[in-house]
C-alpha positions, -999 to +999 in steps of 0.1 A: -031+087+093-047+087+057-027+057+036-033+048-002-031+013-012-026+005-051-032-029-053-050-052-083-070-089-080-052-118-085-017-106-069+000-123-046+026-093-031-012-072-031-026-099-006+012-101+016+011-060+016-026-061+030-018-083+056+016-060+066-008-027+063-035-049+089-004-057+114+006-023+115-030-012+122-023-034+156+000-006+166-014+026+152-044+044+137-041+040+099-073+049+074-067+026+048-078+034+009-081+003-013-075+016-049-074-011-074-053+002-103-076-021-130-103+001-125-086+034-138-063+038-167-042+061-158-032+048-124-030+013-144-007+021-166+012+042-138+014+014-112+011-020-130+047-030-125+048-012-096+023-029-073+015-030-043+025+007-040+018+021+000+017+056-003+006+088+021+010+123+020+016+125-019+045+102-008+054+067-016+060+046+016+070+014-001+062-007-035+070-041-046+079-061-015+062-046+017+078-050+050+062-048+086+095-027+100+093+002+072+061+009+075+060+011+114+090+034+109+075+056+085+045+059+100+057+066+136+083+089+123 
């Protein structure tokens, strides 16, 4: 499954949601993107307070604070 990961350098909840996305691959097949949001405006200014934002499909999984359990359950679902 394709995945999109809006993340930035220096950011703490960026580094706790790549380690939930790398636990999850464990489990099942996940093609991760890396975007970081610094190096376009436009997602910048769309996702700065937002981040990490865990999105698929055109569909936001979870932002903020991500969790092993939700993203198991919505990508086995």
């Amino acid at each position: 499954m394709k995945v999109q990961f809006y993340s930035r350098s220096n950011c703490p909840l960026c580094e706790e949601a790549r380690l939930m996305l790398e636990l999850v691959k464990e489990d099942i097949y996940l093609d991760v993107e890396e975007i970081n949001i610094e190096e376009d405006d436009e997602l910048h200014e769309k996702y700065l307070l937002r981040i990490p934002v865990i999105e698929s499909k055109g569909q936001i999984i979870q932002e903020g604070r991500i969790d092993y359990p939700t993203l198991l359950e919505a990508f086995t679902s």
